[in-house]
Backbone bond lengths (Angstrom), bond angles and torsions (degrees), N, CA, C in turn:
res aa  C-N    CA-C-N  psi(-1)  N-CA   C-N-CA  omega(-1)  CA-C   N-CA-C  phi
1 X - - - 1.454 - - 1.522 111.01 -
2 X 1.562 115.77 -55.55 1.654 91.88 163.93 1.191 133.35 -67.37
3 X 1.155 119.13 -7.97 1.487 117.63 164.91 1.557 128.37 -54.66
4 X 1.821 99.72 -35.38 1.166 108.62 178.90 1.621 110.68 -75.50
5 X 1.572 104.80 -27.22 1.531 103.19 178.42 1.012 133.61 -72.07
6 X 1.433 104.47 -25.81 1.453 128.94 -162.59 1.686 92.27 -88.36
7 X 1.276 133.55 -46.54 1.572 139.77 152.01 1.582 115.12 -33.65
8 X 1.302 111.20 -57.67 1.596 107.90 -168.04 1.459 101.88 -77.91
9 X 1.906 133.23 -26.04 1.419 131.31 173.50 1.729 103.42 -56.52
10 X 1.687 105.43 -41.39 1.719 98.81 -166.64 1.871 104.72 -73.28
11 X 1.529 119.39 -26.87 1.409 112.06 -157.89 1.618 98.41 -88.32
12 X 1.402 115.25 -10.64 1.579 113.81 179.05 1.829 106.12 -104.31
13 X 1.190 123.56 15.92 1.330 142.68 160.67 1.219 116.75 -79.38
14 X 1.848 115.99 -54.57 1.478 134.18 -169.64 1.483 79.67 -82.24
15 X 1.391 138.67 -71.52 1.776 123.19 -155.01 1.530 103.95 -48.29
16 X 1.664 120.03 -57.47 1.383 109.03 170.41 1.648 127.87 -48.08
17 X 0.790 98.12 -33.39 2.002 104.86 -178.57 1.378 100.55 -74.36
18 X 1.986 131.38 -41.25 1.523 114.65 179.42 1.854 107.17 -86.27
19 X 1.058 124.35 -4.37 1.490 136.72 169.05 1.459 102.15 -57.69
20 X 1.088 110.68 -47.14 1.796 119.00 -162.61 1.306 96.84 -96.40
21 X 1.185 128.88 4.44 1.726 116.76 -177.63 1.508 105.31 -120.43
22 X 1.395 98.58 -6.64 1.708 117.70 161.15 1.443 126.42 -67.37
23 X 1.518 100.62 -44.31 1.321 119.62 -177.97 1.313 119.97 -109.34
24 X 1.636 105.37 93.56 1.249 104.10 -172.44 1.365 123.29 -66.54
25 X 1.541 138.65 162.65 1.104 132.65 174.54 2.293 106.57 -79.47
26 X 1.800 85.31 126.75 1.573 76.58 -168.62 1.968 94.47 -92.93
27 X 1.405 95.27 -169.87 1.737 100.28 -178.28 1.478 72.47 -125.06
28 X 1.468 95.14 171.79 1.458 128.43 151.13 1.362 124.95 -119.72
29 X 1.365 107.78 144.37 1.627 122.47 164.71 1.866 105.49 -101.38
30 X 1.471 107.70 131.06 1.383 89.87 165.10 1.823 111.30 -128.62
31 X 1.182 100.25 146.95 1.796 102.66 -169.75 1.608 111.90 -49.97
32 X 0.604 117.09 169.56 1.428 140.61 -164.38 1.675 102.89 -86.73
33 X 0.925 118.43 -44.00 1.955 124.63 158.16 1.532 103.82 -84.90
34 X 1.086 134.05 35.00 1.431 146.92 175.54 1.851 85.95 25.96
35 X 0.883 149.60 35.15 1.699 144.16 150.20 1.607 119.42 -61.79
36 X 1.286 110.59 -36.53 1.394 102.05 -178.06 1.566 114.05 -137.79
37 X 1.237 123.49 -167.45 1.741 127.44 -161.56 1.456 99.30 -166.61
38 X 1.268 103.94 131.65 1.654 133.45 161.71 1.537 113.16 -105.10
39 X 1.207 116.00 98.44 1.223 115.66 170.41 1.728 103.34 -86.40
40 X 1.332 121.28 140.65 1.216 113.21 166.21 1.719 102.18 -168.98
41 X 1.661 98.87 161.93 1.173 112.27 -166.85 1.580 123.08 -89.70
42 X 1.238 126.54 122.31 1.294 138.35 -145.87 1.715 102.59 -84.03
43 X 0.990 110.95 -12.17 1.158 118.03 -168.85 1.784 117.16 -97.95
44 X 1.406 97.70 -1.28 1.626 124.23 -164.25 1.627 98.63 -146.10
45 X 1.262 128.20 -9.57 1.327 111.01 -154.81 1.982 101.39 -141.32
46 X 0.879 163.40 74.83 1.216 146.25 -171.18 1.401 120.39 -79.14
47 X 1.354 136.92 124.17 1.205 137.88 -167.64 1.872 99.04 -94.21
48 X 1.513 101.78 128.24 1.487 94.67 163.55 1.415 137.83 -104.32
49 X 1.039 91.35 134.80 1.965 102.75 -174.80 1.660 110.09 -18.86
50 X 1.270 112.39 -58.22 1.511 106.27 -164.53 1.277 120.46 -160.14
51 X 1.231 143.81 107.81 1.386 171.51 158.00 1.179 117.05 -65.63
52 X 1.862 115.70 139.93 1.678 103.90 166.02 0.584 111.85 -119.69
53 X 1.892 141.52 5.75 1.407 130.92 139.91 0.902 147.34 -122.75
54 X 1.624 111.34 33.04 1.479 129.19 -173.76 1.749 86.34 -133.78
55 X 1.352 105.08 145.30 1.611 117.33 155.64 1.899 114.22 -50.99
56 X 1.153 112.91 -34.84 1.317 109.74 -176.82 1.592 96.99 -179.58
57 X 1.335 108.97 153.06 1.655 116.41 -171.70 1.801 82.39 -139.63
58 X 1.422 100.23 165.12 1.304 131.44 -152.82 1.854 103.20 -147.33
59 X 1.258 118.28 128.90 1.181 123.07 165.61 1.399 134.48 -135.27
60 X 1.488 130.00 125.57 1.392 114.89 -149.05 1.697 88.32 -80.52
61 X 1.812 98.43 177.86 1.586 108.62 -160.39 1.766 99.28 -66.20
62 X 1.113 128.23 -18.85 1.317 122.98 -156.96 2.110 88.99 -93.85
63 X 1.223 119.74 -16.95 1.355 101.88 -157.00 1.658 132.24 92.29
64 X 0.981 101.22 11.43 1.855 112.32 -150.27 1.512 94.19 -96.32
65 X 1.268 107.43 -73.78 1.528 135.04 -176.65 1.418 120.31 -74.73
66 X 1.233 153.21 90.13 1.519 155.15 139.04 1.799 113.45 -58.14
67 X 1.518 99.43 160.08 1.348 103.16 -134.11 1.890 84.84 -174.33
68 X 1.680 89.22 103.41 1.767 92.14 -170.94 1.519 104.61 -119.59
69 X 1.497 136.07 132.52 0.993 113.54 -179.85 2.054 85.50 -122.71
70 X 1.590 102.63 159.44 1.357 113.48 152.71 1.008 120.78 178.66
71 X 1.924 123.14 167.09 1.360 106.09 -127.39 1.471 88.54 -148.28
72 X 1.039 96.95 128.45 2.166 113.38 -145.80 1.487 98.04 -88.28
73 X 1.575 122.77 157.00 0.959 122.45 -163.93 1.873 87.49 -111.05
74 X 1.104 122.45 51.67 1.320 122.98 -175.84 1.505 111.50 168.18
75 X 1.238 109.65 147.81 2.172 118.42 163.05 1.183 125.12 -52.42
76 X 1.311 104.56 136.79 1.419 89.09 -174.29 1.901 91.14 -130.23
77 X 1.524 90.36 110.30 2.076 94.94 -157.55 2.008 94.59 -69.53
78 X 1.691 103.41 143.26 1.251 105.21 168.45 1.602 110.60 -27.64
79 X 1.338 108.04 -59.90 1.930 96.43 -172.03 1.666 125.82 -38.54
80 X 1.358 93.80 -25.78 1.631 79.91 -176.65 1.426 106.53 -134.95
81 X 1.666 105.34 58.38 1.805 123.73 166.73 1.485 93.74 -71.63
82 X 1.511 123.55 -57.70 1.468 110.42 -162.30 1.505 106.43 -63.70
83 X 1.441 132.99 -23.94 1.255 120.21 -147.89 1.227 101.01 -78.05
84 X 1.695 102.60 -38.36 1.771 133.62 -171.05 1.512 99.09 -44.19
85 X 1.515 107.54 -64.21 1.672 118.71 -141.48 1.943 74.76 -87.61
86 X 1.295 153.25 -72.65 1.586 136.11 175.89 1.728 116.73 -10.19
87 X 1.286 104.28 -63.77 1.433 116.85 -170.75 1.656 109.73 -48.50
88 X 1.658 99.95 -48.69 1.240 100.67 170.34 1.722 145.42 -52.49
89 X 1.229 100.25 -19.41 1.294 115.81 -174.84 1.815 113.15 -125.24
90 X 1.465 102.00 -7.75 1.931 106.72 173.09 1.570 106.08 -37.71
91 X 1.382 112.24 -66.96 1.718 104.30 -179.24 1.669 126.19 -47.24
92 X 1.212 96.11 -30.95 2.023 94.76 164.98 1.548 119.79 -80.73
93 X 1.320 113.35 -21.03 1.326 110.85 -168.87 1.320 101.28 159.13
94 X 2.039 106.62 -174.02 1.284 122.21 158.10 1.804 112.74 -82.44
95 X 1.185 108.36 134.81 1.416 106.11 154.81 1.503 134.51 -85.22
96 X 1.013 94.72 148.60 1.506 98.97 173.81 1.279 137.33 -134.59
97 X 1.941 118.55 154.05 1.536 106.30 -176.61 1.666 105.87 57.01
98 X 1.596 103.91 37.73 1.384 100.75 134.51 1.377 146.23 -24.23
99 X 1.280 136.35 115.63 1.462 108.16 177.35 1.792 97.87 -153.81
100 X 1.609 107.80 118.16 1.356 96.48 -169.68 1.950 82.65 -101.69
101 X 1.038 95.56 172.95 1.796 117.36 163.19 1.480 127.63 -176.62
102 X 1.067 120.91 139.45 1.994 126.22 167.66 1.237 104.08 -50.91
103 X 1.008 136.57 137.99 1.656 170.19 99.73 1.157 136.65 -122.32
104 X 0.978 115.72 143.13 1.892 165.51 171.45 1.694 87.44 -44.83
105 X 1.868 102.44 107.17 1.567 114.14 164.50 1.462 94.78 -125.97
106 X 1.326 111.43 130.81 1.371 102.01 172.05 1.291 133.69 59.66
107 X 1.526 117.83 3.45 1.573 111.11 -168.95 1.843 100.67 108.16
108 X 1.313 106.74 -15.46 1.375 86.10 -159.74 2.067 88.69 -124.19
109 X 1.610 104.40 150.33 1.155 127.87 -167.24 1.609 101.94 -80.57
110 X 1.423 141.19 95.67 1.384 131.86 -146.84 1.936 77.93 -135.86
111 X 1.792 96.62 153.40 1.605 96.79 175.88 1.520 90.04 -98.34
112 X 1.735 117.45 124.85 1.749 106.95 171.11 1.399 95.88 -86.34
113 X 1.293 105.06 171.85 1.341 134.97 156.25 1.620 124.42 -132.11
114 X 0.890 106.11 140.30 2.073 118.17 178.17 1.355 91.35 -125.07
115 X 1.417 121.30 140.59 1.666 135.61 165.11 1.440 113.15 -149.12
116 X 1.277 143.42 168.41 1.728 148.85 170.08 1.493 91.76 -129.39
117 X 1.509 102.84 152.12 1.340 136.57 167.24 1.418 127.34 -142.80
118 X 1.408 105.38 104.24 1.200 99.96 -176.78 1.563 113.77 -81.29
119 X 1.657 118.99 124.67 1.359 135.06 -164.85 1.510 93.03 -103.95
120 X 1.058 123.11 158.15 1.521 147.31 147.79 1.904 105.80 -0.49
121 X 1.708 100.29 46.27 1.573 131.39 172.77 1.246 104.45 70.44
122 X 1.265 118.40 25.22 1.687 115.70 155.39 1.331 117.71 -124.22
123 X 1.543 94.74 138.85 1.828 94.05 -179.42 1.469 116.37 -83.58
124 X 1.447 115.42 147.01 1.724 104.11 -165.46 1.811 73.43 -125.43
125 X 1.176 101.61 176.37 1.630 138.39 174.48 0.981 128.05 -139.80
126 X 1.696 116.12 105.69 1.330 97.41 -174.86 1.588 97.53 -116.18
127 X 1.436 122.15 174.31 1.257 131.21 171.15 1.615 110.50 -159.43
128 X 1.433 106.06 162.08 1.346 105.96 -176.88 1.347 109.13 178.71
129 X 1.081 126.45 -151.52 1.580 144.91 170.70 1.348 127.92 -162.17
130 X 1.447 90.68 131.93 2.350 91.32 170.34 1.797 112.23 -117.50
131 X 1.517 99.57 136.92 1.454 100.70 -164.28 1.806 84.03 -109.56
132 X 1.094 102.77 144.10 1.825 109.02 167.78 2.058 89.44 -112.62
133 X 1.462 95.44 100.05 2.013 85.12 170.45 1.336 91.14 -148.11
134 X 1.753 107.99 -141.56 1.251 124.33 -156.00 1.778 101.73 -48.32
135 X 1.517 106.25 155.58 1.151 96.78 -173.18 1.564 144.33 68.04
136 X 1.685 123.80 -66.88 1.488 133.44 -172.29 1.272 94.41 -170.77
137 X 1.566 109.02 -170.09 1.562 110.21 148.79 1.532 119.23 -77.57
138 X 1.309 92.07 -162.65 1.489 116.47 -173.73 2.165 102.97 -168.26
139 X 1.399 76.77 126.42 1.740 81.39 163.16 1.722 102.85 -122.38
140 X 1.935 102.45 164.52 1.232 96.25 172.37 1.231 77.79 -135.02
141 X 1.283 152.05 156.30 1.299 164.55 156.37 1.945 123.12 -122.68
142 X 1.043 123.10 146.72 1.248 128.47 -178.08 1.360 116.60 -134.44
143 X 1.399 136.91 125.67 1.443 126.78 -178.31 1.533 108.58 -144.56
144 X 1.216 113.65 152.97 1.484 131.97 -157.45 1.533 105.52 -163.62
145 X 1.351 107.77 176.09 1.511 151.93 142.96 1.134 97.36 -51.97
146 X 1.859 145.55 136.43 1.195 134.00 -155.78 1.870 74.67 -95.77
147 X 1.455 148.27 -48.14 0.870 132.82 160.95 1.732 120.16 -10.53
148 X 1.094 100.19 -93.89 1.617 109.83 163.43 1.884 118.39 -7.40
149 X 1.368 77.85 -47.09 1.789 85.65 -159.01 1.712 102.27 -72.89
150 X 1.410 94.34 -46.92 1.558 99.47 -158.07 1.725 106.66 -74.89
151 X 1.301 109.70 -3.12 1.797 115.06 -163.75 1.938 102.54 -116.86
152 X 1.688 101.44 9.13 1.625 89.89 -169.80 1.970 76.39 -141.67
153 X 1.407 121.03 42.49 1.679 94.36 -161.61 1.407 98.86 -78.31
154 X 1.850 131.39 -24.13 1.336 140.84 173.48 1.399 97.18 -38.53
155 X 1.509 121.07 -71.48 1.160 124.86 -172.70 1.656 124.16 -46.67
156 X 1.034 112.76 -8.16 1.380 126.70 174.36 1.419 111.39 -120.86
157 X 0.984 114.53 28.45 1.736 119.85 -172.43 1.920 87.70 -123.31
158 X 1.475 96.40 -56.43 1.165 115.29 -170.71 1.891 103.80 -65.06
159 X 1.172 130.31 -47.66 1.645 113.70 171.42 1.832 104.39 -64.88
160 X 1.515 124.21 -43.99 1.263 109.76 160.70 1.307 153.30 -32.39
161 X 1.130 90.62 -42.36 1.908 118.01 160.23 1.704 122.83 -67.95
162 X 1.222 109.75 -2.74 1.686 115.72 -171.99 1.248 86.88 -131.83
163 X 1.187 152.40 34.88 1.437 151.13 122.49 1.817 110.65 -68.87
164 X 1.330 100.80 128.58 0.968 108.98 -161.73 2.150 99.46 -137.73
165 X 1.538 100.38 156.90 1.851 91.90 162.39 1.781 97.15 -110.12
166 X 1.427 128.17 156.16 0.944 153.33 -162.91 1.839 86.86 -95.23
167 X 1.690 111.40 125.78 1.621 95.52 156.94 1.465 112.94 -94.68
């Protein structure tokens, strides 16, 4: 009988020890109006030191994928999502295959967007979302190699999902 106990103490030791190697330890980013939180995983995600026009940019471990978030000192009303997310990208080019829509990130009702740009004969992909809520907006944006984009989209589901609002 202690054998069996002394067995079932060691096999619920190893489940706790691969439980915790499951769950990585995440970091946080928090906005700059302390309103919202990026939880994300360090091990998939690299945060960079310093930006001059994003609040904070994000890079997956391979380099592939960038990932800009920042957090506007003003609304930015549905009517002028397309004008917003155009303006942004006029100096690289035309965009194309616009496509804004409502969905559910995290709990929270965000307008996404998906667009292509063809750069200097490569097609990039970008996607993202702008929330008009507590506080201002907020964009999160993602851009790639449309390669890139379409072969890591978990990985961008997954920093999406650790957006959070602060109560």
């Amino acid at each position: 009988m202690s054998k069996k106990i002394f067995l079932l103490f060691l096999l619920s030791g190893y489940f706790a020890t691969a439980q915790t190697k499951n769950n990585p330890k995440l970091e946080t980013y928090t906005s700059r109006k302390e309103i919202y939180e990026i939880k994300y995983n360090p091990q998939h995600w690299t945060k960079s030191p310093q930006t001059e026009t994003w609040d904070v940019e994000f890079r997956d471990k391979y380099n592939l994928i960038s990932a800009y978030f920042i957090e506007y000192d003003h609304f930015i009303p549905d009517k002028k999502l397309k004008s917003t997310i155009e303006e942004q990208y006029k100096e690289f080019g035309e965009i194309k295959n616009l496509k804004i829509y409502k969905k559910k990130v995290n709990s929270i009702e965000v307008n996404y967007f998906e667009c292509e740009l063809d750069y200097n004969d490569y097609l990039y992909k970008y996607q993202g979302f702008i929330y008009s809520g507590k506080g201002s907006s907020i964009q999160l944006q993602y851009g790639a190699q449309a390669e890139a984009i379409e072969r890591n989209q978990k990985l961008i589901d997954e920093l999406n999902n650790g957006i959070s609002i602060i109560n």
